[in-house]
C-alpha positions as CSV (number, residue, x, y, z in Angstrom):
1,X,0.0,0.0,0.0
2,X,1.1,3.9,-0.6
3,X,2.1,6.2,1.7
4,X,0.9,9.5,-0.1
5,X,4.2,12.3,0.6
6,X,1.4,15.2,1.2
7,X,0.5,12.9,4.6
8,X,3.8,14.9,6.5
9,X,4.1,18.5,4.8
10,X,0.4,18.8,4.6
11,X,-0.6,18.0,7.9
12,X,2.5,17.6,10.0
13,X,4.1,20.8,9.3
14,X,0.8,22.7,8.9
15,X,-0.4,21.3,12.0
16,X,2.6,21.0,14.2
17,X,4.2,24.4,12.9
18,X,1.7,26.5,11.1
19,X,3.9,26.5,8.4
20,X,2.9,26.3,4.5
21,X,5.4,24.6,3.6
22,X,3.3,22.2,2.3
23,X,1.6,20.6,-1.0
24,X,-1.7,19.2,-2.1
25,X,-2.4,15.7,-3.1
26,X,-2.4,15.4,-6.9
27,X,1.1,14.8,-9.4
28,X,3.1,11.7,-8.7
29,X,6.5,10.9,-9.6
30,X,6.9,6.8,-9.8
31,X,10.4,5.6,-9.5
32,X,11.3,2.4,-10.9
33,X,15.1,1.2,-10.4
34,X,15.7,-2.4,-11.7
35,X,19.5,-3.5,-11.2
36,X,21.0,-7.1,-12.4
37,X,24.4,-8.2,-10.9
38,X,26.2,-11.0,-12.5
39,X,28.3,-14.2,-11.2
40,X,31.5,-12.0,-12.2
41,X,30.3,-8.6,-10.7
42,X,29.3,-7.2,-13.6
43,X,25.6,-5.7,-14.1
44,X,23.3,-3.5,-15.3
45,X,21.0,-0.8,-14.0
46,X,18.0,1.0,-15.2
47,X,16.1,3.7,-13.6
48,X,12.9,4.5,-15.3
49,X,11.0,7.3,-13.8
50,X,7.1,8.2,-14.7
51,X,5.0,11.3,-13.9
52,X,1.7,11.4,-13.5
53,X,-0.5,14.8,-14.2
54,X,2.9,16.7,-14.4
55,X,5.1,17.4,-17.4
56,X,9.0,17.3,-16.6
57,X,9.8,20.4,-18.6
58,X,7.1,22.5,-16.2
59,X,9.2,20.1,-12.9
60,X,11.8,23.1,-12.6
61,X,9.6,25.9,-12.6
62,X,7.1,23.9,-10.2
63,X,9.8,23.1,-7.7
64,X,12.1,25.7,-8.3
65,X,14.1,24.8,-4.6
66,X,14.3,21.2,-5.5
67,X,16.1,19.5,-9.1
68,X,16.2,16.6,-10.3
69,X,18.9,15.4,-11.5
70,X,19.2,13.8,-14.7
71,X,21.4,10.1,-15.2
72,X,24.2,11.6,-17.1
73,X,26.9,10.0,-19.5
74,X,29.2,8.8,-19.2
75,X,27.8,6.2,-17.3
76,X,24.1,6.3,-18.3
77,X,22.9,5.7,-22.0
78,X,19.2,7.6,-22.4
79,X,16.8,5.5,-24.1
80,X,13.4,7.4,-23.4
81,X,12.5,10.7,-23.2
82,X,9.4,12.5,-23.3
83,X,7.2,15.2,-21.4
84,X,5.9,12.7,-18.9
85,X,9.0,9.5,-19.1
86,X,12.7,8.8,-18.6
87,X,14.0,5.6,-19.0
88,X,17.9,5.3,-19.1
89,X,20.4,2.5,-18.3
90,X,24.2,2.0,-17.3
91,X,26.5,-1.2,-17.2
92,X,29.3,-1.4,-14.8
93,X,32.0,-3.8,-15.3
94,X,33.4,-6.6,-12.0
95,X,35.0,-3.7,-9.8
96,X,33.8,-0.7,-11.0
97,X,31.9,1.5,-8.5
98,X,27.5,0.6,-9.6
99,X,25.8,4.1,-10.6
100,X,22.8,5.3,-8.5
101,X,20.5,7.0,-11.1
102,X,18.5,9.2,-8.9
103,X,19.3,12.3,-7.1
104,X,17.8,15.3,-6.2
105,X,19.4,18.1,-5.8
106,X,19.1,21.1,-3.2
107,X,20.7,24.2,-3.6
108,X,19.8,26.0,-1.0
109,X,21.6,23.9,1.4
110,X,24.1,22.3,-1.4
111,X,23.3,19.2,-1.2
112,X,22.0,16.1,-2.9
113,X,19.4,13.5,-1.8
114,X,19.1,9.9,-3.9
115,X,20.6,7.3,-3.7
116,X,23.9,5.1,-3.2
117,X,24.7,1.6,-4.1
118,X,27.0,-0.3,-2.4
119,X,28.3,-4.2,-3.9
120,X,30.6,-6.3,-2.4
121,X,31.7,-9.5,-4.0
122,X,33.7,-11.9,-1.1
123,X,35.2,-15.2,-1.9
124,X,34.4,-17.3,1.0
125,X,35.6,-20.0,-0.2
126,X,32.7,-22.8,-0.4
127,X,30.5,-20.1,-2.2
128,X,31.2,-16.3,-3.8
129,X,29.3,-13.7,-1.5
130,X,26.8,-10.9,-3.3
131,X,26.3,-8.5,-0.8
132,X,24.2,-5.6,-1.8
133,X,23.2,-1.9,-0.2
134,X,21.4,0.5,-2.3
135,X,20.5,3.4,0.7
136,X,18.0,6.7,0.0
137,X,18.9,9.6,1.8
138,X,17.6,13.0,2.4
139,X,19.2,15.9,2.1
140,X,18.2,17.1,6.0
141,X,19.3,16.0,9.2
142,X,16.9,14.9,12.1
143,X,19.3,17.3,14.4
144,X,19.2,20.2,11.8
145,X,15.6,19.7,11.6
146,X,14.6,19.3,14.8
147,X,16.5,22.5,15.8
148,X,15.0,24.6,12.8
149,X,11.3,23.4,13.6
150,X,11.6,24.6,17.6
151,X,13.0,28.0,16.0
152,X,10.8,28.5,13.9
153,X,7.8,27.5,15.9
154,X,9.3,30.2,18.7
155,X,8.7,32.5,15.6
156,X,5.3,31.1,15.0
157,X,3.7,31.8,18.6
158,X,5.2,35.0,19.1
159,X,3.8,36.1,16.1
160,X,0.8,34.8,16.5
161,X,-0.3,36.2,19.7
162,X,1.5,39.6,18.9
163,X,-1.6,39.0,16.0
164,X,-4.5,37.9,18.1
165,X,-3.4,40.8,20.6
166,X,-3.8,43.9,18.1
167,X,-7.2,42.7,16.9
168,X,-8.5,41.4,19.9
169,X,-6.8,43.3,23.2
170,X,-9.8,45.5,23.6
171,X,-12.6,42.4,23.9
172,X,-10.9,39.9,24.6
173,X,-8.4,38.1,27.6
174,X,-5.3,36.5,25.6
175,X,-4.0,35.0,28.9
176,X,-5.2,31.6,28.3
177,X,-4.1,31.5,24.8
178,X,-0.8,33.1,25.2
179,X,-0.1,29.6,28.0
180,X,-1.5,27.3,25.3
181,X,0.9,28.7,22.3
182,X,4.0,28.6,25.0
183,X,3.1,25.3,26.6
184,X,0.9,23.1,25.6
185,X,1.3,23.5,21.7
186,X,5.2,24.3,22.2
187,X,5.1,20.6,24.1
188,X,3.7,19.2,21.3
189,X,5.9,20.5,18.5
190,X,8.7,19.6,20.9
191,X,7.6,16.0,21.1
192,X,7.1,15.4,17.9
193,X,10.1,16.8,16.7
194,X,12.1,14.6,18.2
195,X,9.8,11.8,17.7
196,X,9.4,12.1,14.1
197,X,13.0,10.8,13.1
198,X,12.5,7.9,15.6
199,X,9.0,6.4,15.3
200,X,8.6,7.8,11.5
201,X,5.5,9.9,10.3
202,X,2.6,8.1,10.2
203,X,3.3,7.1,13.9
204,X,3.9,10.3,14.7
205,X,0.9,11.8,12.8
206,X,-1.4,9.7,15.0
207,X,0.3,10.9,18.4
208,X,-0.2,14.5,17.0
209,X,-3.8,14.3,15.8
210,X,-5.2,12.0,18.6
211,X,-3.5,14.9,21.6
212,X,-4.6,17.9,19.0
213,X,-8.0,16.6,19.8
214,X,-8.0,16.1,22.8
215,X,-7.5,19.5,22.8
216,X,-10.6,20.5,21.1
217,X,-8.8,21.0,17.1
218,X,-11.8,19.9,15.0
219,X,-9.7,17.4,13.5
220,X,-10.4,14.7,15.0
221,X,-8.0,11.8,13.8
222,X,-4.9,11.2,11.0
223,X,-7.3,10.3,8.0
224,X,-9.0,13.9,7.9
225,X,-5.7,15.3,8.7
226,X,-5.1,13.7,5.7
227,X,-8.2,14.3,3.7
228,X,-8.2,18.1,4.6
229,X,-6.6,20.4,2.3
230,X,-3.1,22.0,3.7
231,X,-4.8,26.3,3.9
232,X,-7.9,24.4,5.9
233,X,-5.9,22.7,7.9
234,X,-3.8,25.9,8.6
235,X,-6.8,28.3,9.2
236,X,-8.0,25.6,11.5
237,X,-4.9,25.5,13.6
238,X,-5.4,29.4,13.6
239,X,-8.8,29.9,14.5
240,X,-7.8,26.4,17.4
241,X,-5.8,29.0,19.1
242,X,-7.6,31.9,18.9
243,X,-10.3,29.9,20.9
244,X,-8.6,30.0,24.0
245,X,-9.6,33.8,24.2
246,X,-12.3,34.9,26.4
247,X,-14.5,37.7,26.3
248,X,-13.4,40.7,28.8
249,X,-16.1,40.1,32.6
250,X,-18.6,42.8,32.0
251,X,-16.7,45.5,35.2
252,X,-14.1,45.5,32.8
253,X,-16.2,47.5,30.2
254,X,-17.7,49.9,32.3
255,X,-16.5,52.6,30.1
256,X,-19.4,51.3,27.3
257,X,-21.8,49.8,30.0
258,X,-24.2,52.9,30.0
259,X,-24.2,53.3,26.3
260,X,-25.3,49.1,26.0
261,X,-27.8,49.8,28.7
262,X,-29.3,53.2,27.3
263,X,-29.4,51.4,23.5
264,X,-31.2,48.2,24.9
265,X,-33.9,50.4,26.5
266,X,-34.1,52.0,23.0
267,X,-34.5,48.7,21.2
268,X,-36.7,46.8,23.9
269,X,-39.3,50.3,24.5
270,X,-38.3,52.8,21.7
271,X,-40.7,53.2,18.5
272,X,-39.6,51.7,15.4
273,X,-37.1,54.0,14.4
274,X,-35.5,54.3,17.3
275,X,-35.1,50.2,17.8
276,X,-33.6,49.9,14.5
277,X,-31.1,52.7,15.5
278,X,-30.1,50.5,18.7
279,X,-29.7,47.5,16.8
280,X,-27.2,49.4,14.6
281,X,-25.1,51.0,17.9
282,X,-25.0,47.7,19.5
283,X,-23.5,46.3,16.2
284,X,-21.1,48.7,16.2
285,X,-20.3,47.9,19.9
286,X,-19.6,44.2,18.8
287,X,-17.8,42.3,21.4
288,X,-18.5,44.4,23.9
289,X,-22.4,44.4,23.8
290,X,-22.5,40.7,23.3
291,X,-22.8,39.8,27.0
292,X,-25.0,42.0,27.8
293,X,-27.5,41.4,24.9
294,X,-27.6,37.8,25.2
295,X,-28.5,37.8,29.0
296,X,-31.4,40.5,27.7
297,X,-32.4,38.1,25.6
298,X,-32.4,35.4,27.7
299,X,-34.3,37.3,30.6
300,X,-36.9,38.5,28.2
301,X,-37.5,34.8,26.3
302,X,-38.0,33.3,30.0
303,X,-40.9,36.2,30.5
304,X,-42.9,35.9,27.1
305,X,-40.5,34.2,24.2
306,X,-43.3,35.7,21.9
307,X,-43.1,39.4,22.5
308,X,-41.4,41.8,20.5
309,X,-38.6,42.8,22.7
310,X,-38.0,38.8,23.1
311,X,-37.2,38.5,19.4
312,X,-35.7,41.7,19.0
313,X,-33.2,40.8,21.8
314,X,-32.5,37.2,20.6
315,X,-32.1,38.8,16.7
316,X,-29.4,41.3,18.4
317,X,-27.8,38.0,20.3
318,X,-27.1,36.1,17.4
319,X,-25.9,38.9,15.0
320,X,-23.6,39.8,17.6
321,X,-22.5,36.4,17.6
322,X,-22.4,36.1,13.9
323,X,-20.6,39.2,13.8
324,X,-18.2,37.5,16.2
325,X,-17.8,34.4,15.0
326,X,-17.6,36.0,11.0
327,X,-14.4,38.1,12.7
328,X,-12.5,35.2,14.3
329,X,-12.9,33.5,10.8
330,X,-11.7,36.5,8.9
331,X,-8.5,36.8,11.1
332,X,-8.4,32.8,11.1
333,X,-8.2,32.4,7.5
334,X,-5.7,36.2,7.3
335,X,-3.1,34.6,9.8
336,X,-3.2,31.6,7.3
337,X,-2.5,33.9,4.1
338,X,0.3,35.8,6.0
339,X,2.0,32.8,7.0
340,X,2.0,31.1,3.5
341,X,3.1,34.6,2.0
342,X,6.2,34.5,4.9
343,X,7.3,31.3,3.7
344,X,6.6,31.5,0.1
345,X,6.3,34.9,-0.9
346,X,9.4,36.9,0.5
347,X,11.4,40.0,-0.1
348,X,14.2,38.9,-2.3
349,X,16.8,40.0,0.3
350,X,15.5,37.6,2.1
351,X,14.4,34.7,-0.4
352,X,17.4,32.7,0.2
353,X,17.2,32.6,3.6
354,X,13.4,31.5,3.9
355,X,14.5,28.5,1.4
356,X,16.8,27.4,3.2
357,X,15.2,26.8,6.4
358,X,12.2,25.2,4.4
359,X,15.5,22.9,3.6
360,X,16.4,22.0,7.0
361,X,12.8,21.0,8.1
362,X,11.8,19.6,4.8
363,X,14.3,18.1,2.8
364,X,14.8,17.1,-0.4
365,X,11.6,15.5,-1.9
366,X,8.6,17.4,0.8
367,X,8.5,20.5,-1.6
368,X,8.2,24.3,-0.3
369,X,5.3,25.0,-2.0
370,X,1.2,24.3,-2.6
371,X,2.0,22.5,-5.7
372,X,1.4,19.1,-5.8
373,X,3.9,16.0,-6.1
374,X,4.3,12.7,-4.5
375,X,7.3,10.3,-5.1
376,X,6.7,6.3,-5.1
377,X,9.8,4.2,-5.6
378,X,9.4,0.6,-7.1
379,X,13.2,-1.2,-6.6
380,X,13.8,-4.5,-7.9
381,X,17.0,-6.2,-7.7
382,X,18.4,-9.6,-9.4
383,X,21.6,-11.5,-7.7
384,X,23.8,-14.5,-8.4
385,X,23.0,-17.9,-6.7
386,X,20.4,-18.0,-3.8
387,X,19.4,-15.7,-1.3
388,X,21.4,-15.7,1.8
389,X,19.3,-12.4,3.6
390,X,16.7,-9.7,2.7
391,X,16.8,-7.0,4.4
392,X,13.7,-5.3,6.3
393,X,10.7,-4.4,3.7
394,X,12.2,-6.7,0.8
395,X,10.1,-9.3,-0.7
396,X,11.0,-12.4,-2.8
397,X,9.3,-12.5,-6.0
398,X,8.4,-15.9,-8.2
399,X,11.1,-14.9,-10.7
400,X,13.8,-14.8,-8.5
401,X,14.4,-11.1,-7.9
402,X,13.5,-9.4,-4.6
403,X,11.5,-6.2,-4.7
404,X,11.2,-3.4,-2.0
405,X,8.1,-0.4,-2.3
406,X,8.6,2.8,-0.2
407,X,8.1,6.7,-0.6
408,X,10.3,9.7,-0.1
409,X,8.5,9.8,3.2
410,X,10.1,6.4,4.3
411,X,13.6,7.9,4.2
412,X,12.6,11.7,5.4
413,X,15.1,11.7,8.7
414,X,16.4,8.4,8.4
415,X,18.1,6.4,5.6
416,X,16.2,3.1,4.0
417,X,18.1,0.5,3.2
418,X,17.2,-1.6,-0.1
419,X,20.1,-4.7,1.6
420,X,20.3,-8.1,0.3
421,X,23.0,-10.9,-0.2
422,X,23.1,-14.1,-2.1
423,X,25.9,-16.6,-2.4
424,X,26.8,-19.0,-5.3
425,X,28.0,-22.7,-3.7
426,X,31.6,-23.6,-5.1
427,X,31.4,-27.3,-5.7
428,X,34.9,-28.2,-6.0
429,X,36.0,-26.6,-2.4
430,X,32.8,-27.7,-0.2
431,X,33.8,-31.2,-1.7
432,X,37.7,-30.8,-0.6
433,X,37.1,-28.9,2.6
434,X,34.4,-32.0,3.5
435,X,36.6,-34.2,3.0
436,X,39.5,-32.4,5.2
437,X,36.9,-31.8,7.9
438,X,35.1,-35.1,8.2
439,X,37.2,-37.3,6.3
440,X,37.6,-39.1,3.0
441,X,34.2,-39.1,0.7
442,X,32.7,-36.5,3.7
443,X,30.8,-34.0,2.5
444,X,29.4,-30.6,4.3
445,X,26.3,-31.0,5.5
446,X,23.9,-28.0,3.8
447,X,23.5,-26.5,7.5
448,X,27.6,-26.3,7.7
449,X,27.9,-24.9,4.7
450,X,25.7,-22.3,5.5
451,X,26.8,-21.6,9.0
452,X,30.5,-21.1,7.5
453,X,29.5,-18.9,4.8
454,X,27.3,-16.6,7.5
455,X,29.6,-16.6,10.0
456,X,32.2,-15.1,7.6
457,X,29.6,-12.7,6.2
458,X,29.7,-11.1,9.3
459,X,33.9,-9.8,9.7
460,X,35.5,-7.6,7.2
461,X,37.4,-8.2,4.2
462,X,41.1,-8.6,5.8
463,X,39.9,-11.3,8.5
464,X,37.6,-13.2,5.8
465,X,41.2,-13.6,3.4
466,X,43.0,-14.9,6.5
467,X,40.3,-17.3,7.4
468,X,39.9,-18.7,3.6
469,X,43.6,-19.4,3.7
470,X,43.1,-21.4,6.5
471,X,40.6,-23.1,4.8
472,X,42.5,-23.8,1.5
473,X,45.8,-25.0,4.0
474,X,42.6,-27.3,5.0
475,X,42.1,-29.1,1.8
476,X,45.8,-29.1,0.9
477,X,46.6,-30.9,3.8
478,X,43.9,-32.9,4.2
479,X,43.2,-31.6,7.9
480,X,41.6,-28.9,9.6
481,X,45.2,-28.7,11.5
482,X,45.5,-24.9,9.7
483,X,42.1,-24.3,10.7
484,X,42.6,-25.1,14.7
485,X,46.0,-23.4,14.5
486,X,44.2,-20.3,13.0
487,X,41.6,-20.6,16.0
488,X,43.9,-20.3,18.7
489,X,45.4,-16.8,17.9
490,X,44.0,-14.0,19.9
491,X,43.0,-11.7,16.7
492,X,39.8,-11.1,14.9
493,X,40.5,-13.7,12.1
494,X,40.9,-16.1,15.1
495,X,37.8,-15.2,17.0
496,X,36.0,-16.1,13.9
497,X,38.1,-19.2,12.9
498,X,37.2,-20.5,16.6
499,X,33.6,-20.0,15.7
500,X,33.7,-21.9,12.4
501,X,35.2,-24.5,14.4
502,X,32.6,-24.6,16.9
503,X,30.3,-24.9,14.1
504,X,31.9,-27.2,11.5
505,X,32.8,-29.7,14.7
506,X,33.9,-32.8,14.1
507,X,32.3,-36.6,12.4
């Protein structure tokens, strides 16, 4: 199944940060990376990449922070190119370094994310070892990142209550919301920011929306975080803190109360002009008349909920309260605009600046922007002999090749590892080291064999030469004299020659 790459920018960061930094659900960018090794170390690699409701020549001007880069001669041969397609394809020869195929490239932190492929061909000596590491890396760091996301959200709640303070001082207490943006919210970026490179994003998604919540967001779990679009989601995080303000205790606007009293009397006893005159004062008044008209309101509805000055007052109530609530949303959905023209839209001087720490929190494949991308990968790999590991994620496939399916967003913080090794048995040697083992027309048993070839899978190159030509003194000699003599030494090819002993034992 898919993990769509709009899951973290458009939710996480919105929701965690108030940050647009962030992209819609839409264009997808399948990666498909096919690579062949053969018995010698030779092989072949093709990367063939696929967009979907996005044309490659519109890529640069889309994602103008992020490039791909393109397989390049001379180790890449092109085959197919088009608006939409790629397709290219490299050979390496035994030794030569295997080409990766797929990077991105960030400029504003110069750096690259893709990928690197690692092979290792090891004679063990009953069998030739394949061992194979293709890694995907971003271009971010969970430190950098985690320090850039605290900093900016410091940023964030400062300027946010500096916000809610100029339009709302005079009405409204801030007290309660100015602890929630420097405690409770602040705990929660902090927590997830340094849980995110651990327990990955969709864990950390959950944790966010369950304890948002619990908090009263109106999001109430990870699948509308995910179903909401990014500005919603941001005006919503908005509007979630502007909440925690309360309307000023009636002493406190003394200064008006004669005025709301005197215009009440108008609209409750006046004649018809006069009452529509009140109306419009109180209006005016807003915040500040809305306590006082709604216990009117309420007094007169418990006396006769029929009479005039009953449904006068409750028509003032709720237009103050519609007036209210049409303000909060107004300033909701203007904090939302400002922050996506901070991030997005800034002064040239300091343009480079904002991309950069977009960079640091993002990475190379989350893009700084509302457009819309996602990036699958699709990695198949073919190796000599039979498998001897898959890594995590890796599946064997009828044909013989193992296949791994991630997203950018399962290497965002943390590498992935496409691992795998396969061996290929040497018949000659297992038959001659048998035979020097157990004895004349002794053979290995296929659990020996196995348990040699693992157990030298496991040291580096130096200590597996010295223990192979142990092993060929073995079958020269007819006797695992080389083998025990190897064992006693206090040295790391001796540690593992006294393993292989304990292992191969004795007939």
């Amino acid at each position: 199944m898919r993990t769509r790459l709009t899951l973290f920018q458009s939710r996480i960061a919105h929701v965690l940060l108030a940050l647009p930094a962030v992209i819609a659900a839409g264009c997808a960018m399948d990666t498909q990376i096919a690579t062949v090794v053969q018995a010698d170390g030779s092989g072949s690699r093709t990367v063939h990449l696929q967009l979907r409701d996005l044309e490659r020549t519109k890529e640069a001007e889309t994602y103008p922070t992020k490039r791909f880069a393109l397989p390049a001669a001379p180790d890449w041969t092109v085959e197919d190119t088009g608006a939409t397609a790629l397709k290219a394809n490299a050979k390496w020869a035994p030794g030569q370094a295997v080409p990766s195929g797929y990077r991105r490239e960030v400029p504003a932190l110069e750096r690259t994310a893709g990928a690197e492929v690692r092979l290792e061909v090891r004679d063990h000596f009953v069998c030739t070892s394949y061992r194979y590491l293709e890694t995907y890396r971003d271009a971010n760091t969970a430190e950098e990142f985690q320090e850039t996301l605290l900093a900016e959200y410091d940023r964030f709640q400062l300027w946010m209550y500096r916000e809610a303070e100029r339009e709302l001082a005079a009405t409204h207490e801030l007290e309660a919301m100015k602890k929630y943006l420097e405690k409770d919210l602040q705990k929660l970026v902090a927590d997830s920011a340094e849980r995110l490179p651990k327990s990955g994003i969709m864990s950390t998604l959950g944790i966010v929306a369950f304890r948002l919540a619990m908090g009263g967001f109106p999001i109430k779990n990870a699948n509308q975080l995910f179903e909401t679009d990014p500005r919603d989601v941001m005006r919503l995080l908005a509007r979630h803190c502007l909440n925690r303000t309360r309307l000023k205790p009636d002493p406190k606007l003394e200064r008006d109360g004669a005025a709301i009293r005197l215009a009440l009397e108008k609209l409750v006893g006046g004649d018809v002009d006069e009452q529509e005159l009140a109306h419009q004062e109180l209006l005016k008044l807003g915040p500040l008349a809305l306590r006082a008209a709604q216990t009117a309101a309420k007094e007169a509805h418990g006396k006769d909920p029929e009479s005039g000055a009953a449904k006068r007052l409750g028509k003032l109530a709720a237009d103050l309260e519609a007036a209210l609530e049409a303000k909060f949303e107004a300033l909701a959905k203007r904090l939302a605009a400002e922050l996506e023209d901070y991030y997005l839209k800034p002064p040239a001087a300091e343009k480079s600046a904002r991309e950069k720490t977009l960079a640091r929190m993002l990475g190379g494949h989350i893009e700084a922007n509302f457009a819309s991308i996602e990036y699958f990968f699709l990695v198949r790999l073919q190796l000599p002999g039979e498998w001897a590991f898959v890594g995590p994620n890796g599946h064997k496939l009828e044909d013989g090749t193992v296949r791994w399916n991630f997203s950018a967003l399962d290497f965002f913080l943390k590498d992935f590892a496409c691992e795998a090794r396969s061996r290929v048995w040497k018949d000659e040697p297992l038959a001659k080291l048998g035979a020097a083992l157990h004895g004349p027309g002794e053979a290995l048993t296929v659990r020996e064999r196995e348990q040699l070839d693992e157990e030298l899978a496991k040291h580096p190159e130096a200590v597996v030469k010295e223990v192979v030509a142990a092993l060929q003194a073995c079958t020269e000699q007819a006797g695992r004299a080389p083998l025990d003599a190897l064992a006693v030494k206090d040295s790391p090819a001796g540690k593992a020659a006294q393993e292989l002993a304990k292992a191969l034992g004795t007939k």
